[in-house]
C-alpha positions as a Markdown table, in Angstrom:
| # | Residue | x | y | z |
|---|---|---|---|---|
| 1 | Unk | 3.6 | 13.5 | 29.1 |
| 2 | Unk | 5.9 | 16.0 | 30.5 |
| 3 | Unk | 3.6 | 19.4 | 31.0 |
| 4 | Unk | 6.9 | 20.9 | 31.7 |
| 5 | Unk | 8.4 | 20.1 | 28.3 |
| 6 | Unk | 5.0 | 21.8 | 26.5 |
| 7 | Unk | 5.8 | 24.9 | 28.7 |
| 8 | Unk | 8.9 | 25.3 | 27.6 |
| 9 | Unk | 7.9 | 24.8 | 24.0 |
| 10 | Unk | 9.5 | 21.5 | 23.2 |
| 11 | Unk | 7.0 | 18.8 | 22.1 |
| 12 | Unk | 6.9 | 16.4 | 24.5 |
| 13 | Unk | 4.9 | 13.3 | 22.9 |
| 14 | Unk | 6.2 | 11.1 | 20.1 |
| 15 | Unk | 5.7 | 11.6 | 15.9 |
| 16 | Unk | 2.8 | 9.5 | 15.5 |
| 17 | Unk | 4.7 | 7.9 | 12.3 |
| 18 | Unk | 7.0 | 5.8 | 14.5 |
| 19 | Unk | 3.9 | 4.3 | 16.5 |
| 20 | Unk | 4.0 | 0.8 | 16.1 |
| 21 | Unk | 0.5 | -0.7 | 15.3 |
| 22 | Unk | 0.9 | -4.1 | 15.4 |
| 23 | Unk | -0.7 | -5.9 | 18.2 |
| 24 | Unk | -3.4 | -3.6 | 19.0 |
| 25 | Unk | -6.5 | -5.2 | 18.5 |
| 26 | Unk | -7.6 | -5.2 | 22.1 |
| 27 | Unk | -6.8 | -1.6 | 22.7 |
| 28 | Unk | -9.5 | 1.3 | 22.5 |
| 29 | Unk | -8.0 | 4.9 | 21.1 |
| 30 | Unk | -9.2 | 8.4 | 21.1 |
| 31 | Unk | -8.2 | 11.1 | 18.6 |
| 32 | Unk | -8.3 | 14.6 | 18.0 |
| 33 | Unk | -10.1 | 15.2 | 14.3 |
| 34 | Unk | -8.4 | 18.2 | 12.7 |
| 35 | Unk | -4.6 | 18.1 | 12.4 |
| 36 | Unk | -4.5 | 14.5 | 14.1 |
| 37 | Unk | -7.2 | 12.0 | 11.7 |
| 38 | Unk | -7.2 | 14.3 | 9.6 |
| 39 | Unk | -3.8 | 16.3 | 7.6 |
| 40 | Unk | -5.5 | 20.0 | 7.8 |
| 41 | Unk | -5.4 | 22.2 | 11.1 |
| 42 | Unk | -8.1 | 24.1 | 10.3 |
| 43 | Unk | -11.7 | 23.6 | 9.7 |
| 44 | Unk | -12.8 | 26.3 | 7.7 |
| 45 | Unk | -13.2 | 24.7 | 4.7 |
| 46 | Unk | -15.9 | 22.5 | 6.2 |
| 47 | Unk | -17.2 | 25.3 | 7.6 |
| 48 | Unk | -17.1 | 26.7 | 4.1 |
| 49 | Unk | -19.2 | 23.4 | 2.5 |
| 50 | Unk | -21.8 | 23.6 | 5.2 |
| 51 | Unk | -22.4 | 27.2 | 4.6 |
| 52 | Unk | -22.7 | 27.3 | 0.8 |
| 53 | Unk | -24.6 | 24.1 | 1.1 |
| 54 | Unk | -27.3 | 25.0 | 3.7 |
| 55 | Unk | -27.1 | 28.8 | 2.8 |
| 56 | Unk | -25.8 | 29.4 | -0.6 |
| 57 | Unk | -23.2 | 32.2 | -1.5 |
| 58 | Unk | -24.9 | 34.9 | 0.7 |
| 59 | Unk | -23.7 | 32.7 | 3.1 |
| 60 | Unk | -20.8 | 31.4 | 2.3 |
| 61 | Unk | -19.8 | 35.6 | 1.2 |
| 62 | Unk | -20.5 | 35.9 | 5.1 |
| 63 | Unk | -18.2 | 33.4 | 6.1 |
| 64 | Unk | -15.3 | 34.3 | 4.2 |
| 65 | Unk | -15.9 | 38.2 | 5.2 |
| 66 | Unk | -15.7 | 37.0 | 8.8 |
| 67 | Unk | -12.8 | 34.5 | 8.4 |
| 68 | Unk | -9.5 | 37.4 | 9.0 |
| 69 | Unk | -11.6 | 37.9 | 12.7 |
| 70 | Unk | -12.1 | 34.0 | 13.0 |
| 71 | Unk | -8.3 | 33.7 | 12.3 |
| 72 | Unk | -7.3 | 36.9 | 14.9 |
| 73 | Unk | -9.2 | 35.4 | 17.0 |
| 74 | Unk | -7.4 | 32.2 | 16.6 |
| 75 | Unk | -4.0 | 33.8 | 17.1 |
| 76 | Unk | -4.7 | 36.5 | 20.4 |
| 77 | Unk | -7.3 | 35.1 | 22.0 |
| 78 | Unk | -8.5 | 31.4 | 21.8 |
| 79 | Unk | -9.3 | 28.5 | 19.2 |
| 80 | Unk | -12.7 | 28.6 | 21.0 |
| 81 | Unk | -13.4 | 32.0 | 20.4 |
| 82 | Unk | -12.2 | 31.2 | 16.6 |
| 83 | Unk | -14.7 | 28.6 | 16.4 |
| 84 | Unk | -17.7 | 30.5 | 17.8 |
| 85 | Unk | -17.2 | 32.6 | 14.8 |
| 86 | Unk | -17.0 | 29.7 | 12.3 |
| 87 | Unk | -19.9 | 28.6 | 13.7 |
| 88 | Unk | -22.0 | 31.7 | 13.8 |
| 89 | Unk | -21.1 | 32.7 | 10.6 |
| 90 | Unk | -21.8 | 29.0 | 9.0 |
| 91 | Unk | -24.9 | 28.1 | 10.8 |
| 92 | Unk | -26.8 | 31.3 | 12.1 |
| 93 | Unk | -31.0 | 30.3 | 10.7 |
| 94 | Unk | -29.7 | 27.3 | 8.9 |
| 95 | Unk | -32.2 | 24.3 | 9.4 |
| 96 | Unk | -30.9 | 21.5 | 11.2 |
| 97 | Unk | -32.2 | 19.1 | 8.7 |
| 98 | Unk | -30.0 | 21.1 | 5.8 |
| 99 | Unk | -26.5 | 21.2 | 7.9 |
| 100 | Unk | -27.5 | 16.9 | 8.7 |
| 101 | Unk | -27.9 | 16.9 | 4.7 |
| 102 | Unk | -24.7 | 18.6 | 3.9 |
| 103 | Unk | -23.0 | 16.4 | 6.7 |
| 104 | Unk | -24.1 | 12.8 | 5.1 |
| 105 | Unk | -24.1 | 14.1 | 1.1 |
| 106 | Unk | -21.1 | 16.4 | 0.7 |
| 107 | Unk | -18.6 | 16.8 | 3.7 |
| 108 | Unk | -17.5 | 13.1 | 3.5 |
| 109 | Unk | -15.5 | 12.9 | 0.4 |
| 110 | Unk | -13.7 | 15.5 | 1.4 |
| 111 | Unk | -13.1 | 14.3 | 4.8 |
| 112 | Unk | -11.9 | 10.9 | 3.0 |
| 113 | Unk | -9.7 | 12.9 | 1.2 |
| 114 | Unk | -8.1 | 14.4 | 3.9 |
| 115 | Unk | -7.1 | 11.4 | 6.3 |
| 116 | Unk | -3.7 | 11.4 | 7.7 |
| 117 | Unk | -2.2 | 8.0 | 6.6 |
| 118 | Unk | -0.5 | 7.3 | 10.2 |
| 119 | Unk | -3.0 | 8.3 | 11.9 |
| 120 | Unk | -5.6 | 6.3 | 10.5 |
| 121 | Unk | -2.6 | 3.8 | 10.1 |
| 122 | Unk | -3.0 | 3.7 | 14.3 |
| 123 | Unk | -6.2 | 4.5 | 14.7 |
| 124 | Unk | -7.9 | 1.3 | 12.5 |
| 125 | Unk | -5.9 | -0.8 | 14.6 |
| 126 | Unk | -7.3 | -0.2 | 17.5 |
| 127 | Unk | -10.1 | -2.5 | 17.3 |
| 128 | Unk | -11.8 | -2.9 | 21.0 |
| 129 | Unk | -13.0 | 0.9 | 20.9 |
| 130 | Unk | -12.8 | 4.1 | 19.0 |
| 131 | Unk | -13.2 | 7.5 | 20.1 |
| 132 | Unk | -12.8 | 11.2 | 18.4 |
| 133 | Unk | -13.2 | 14.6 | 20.3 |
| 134 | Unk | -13.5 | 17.8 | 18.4 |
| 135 | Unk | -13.9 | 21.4 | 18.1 |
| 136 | Unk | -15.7 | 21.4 | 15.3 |
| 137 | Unk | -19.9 | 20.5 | 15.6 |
| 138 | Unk | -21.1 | 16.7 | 16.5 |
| 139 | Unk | -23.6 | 17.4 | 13.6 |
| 140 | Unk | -20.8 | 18.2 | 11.0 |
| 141 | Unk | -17.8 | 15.3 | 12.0 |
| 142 | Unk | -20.4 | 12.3 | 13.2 |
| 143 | Unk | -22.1 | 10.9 | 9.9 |
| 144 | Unk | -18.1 | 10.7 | 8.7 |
| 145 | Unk | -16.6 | 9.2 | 11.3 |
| 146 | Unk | -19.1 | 7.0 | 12.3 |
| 147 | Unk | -20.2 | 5.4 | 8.8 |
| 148 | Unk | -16.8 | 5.5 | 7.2 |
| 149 | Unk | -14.1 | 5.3 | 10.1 |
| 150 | Unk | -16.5 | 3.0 | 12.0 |
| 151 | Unk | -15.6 | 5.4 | 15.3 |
| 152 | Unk | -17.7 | 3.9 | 18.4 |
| 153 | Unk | -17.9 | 7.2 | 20.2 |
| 154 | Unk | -18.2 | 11.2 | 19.1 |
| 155 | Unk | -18.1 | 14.1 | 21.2 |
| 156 | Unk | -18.0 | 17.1 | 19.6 |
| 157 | Unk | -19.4 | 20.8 | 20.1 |
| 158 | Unk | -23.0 | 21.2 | 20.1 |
| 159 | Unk | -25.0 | 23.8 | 18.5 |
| 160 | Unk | -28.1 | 25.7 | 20.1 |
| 161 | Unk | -31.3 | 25.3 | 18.1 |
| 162 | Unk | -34.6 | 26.7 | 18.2 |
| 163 | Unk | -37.4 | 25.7 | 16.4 |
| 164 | Unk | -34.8 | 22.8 | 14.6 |
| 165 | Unk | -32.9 | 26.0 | 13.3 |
| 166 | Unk | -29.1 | 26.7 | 14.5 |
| 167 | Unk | -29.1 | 30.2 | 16.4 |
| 168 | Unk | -25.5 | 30.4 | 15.6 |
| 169 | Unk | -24.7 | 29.6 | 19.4 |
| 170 | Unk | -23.0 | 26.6 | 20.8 |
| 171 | Unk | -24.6 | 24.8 | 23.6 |
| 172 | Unk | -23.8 | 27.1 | 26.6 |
| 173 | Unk | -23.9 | 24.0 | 29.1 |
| 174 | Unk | -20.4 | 22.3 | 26.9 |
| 175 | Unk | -19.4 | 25.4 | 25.0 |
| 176 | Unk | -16.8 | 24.7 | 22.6 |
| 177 | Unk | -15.2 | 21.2 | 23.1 |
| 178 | Unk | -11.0 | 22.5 | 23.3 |
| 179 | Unk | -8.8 | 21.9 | 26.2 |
| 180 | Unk | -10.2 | 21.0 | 29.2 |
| 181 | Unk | -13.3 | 20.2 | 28.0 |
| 182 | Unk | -12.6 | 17.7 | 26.1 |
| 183 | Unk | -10.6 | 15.9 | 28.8 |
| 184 | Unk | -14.0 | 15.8 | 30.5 |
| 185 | Unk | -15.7 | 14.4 | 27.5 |
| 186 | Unk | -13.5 | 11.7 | 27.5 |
| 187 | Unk | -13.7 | 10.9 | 31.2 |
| 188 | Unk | -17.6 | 10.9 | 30.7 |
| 189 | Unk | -17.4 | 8.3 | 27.9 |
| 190 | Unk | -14.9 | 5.9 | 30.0 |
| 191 | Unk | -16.7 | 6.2 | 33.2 |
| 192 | Unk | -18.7 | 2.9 | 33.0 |
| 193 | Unk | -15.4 | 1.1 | 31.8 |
| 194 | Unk | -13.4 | 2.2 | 34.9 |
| 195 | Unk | -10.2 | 2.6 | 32.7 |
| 196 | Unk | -7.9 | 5.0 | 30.3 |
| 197 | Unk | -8.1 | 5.0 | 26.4 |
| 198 | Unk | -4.6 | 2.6 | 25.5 |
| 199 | Unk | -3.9 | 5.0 | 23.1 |
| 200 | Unk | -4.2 | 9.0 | 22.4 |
| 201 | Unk | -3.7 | 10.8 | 19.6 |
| 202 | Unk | -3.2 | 14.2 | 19.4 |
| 203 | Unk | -1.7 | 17.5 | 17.7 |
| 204 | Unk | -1.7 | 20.6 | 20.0 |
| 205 | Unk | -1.3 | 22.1 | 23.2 |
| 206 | Unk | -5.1 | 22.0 | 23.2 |
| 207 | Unk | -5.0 | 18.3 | 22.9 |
| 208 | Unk | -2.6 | 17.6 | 26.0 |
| 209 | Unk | -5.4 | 17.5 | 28.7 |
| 210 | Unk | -7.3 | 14.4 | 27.4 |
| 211 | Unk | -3.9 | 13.0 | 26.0 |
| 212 | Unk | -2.2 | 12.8 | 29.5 |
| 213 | Unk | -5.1 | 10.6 | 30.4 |
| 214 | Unk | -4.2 | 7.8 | 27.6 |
| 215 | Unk | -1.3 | 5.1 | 28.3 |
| 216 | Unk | 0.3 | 5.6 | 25.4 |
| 217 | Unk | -0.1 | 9.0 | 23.5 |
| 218 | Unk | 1.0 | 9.8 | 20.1 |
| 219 | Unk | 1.4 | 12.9 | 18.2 |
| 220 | Unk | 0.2 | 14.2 | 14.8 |
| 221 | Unk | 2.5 | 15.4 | 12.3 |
| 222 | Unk | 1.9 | 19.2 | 11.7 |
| 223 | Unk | 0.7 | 20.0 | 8.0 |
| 224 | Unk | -0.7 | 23.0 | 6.3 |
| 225 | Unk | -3.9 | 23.9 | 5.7 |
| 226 | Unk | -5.9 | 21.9 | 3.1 |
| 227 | Unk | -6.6 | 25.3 | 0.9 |
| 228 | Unk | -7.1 | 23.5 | -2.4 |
| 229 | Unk | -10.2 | 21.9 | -1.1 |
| 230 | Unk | -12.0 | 25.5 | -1.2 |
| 231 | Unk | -10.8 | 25.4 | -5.0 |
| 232 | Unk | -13.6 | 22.4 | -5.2 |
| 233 | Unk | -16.9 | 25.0 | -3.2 |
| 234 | Unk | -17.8 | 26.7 | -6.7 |
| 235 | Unk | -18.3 | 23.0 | -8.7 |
| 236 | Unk | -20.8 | 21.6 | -6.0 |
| 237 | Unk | -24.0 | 22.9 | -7.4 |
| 238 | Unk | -23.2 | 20.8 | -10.4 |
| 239 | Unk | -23.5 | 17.4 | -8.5 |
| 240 | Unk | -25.7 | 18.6 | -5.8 |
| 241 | Unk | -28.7 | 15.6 | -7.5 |
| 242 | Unk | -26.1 | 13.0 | -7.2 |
| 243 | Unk | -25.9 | 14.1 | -3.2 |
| 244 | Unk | -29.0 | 14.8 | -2.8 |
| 245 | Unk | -30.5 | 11.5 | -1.0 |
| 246 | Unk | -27.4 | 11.2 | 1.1 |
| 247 | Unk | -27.9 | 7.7 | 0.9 |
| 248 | Unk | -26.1 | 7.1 | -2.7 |
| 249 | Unk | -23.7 | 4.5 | -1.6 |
| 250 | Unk | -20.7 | 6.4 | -0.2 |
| 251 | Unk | -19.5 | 4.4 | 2.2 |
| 252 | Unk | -17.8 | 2.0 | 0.4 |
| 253 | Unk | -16.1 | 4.5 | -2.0 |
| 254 | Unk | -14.9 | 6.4 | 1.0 |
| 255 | Unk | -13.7 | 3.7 | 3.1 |
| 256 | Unk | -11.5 | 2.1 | 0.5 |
| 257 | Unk | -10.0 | 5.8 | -0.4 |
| 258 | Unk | -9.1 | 6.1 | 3.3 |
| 259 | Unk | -7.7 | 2.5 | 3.8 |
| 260 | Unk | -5.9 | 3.2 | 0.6 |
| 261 | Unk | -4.4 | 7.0 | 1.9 |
């Protein structure tokens, strides 16, 4: 937890592979989602799922025109200014009942796919509570996490809607959850318990904030991005019927691939 060490560019929190799980039924954790539960840093192939998915390859063309100004962004000015582009570019007139679709139907097998072993390792053994905070959109991450990780808690960017269509806008009164906003997220969910998370889990500079207010605080290992999953955008339409209820049993599948990462 030394801010000092960050500073001076030396990680200052512990490899999240030596992080002994035993023992930690009674403890509640929180967790970043990409780079920390999950191997890939970046979120643009969910973004990419979402758009092809709730706008077809119009939109998903959009998307991948925008992504060199979403990554600039990234680099010289901020991840939240990245991910207002991801967002605007994924989202922009989508119906909220097509991104919810894509969100149950399609983005959780890939999600599963993606699980960092020690993470989840530490994570699923923290029994008493479990928490994730995220960049990327509450309506995107929750159906995952919450079905097939069995997380207790999600706080994750919201998106302005009008007419139960996305604008393209994140909720002005949160913004984008990074930083300092997440910190506060997590003080909002542990208000009525009067106490820290025992564990945090983490990947970034991004992540310190809410990590510094867990006992113990682990960090993520750092991986590249996951780019064969946007090999897999082009063979959806073939076994769009088989997702298209949502409700075709997934659950179990996923779980037992993630338990088995």
């Amino acid at each position: 937890m030394d801010v000092a060490a960050a500073a001076a560019g030396v990680e200052p929190f512990p490899m999240v592979d030596k992080c002994d799980a035993s023992g930690r039924g009674a403890h509640a954790v929180v967790a970043d989602l990409d780079g920390t539960l999950l191997r890939s840093r970046s979120a643009f192939p969910y973004y990419a799922l979402v758009a092809f998915e709730a706008g077809g390859v119009p939109r998903l063309l959009l998307l991948l025109l925008l992504s060199p100004l979403a990554a600039a962004l990234q680099v010289l000015v901020s991840e939240s200014a990245c991910t207002r582009v991801l967002v605007f570019a994924a989202t922009a007139g989508a119906r909220v009942s097509d991104i919810e679709s894509a969100a149950r139907a399609v983005l959780p097998r890939f999600y599963a796919a993606d699980v960092h072993p020690a993470a989840w390792r530490v994570f699923s053994a923290c029994a008493q509570r479990r928490v994730v905070l995220t960049a990327t959109p509450r309506v995107m991450a929750e159906p995952f996490l919450r079905e097939c990780l069995s997380v207790d808690a999600v706080a994750g960017t919201e998106l302005a809607t009008w007419r139960r269509r996305a604008t393209g806008f994140v909720d002005a009164r949160r913004g984008v959850l990074v930083g300092r906003r997440k910190a506060q997220a997590l003080r909002e969910i542990f208000a009525a318990d009067g106490d820290a998370p025992d564990v945090g889990l983490g990947n970034s500079q991004s992540d310190y904030p809410f990590m510094t207010m867990c006992k113990s605080v682990q960090r993520s290992n750092k991986k590249k991005p996951m780019l064969k999953l946007m090999k897999n955008i082009g063979k959806w339409k073939k076994k769009e019927k088989e997702f298209a209820s949502g409700q075709k049993g997934y659950n179990i599948s996923f779980v037992k691939t993630v338990r088995g990462a």
